[in-house]
N, C-alpha and C positions, 0 to 999 in steps of 0.2 A: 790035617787041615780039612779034611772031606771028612771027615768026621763030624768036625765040628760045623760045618756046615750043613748035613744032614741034618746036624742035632738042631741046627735054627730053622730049617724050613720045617721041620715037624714042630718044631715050640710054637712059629708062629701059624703054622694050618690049625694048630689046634687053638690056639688065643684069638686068633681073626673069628673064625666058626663061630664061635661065643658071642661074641661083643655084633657082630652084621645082622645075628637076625633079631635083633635087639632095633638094630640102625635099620633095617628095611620093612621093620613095623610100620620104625616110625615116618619114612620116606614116603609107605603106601596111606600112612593118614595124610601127610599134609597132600600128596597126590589129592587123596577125594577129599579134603577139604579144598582144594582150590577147582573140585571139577562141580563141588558143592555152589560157591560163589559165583559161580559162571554160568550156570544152571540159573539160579537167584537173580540177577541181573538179567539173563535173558528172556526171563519171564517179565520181570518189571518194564522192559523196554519193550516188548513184542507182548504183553498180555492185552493191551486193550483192542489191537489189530484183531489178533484172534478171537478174540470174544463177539468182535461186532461178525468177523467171518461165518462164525458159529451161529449167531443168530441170522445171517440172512437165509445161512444154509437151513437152518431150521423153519425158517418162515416158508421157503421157498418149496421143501418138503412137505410141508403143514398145508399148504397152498394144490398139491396134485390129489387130485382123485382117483381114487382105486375102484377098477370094476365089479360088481359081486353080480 
């Protein structure tokens, strides 16, 4: 009986190994395709904030004099 049960947990260490890094490719794609989408939207909803941000910062820079 321990025999035979040896004989399965080496059959399936060795059939799992196989087929998981297969499964955890594909796990780590939809991962960054949903960190992808998230990213996308947070832009689209916070991009025009930022942008006028940028420009006052810009202005406000462009606005100081440097001594020479």
């Amino acid at each position: 009986m321990l025999k035979h049960y040896i004989s399965f947990q080496v059959w399936l260490a060795t059939h799992k190994n196989g087929k998981s890094k297969g499964q955890s490719l594909a796990e780590y794609g939809l991962v960054l395709a949903l960190i992808a989408v998230v990213c996308i939207a947070a832009l689209n909803t916070l991009g025009g904030s930022i942008s006028k941000m940028l420009s006052e910062l810009g202005t406000t820079i462009g606005g100081i004099k440097t001594s020479k």
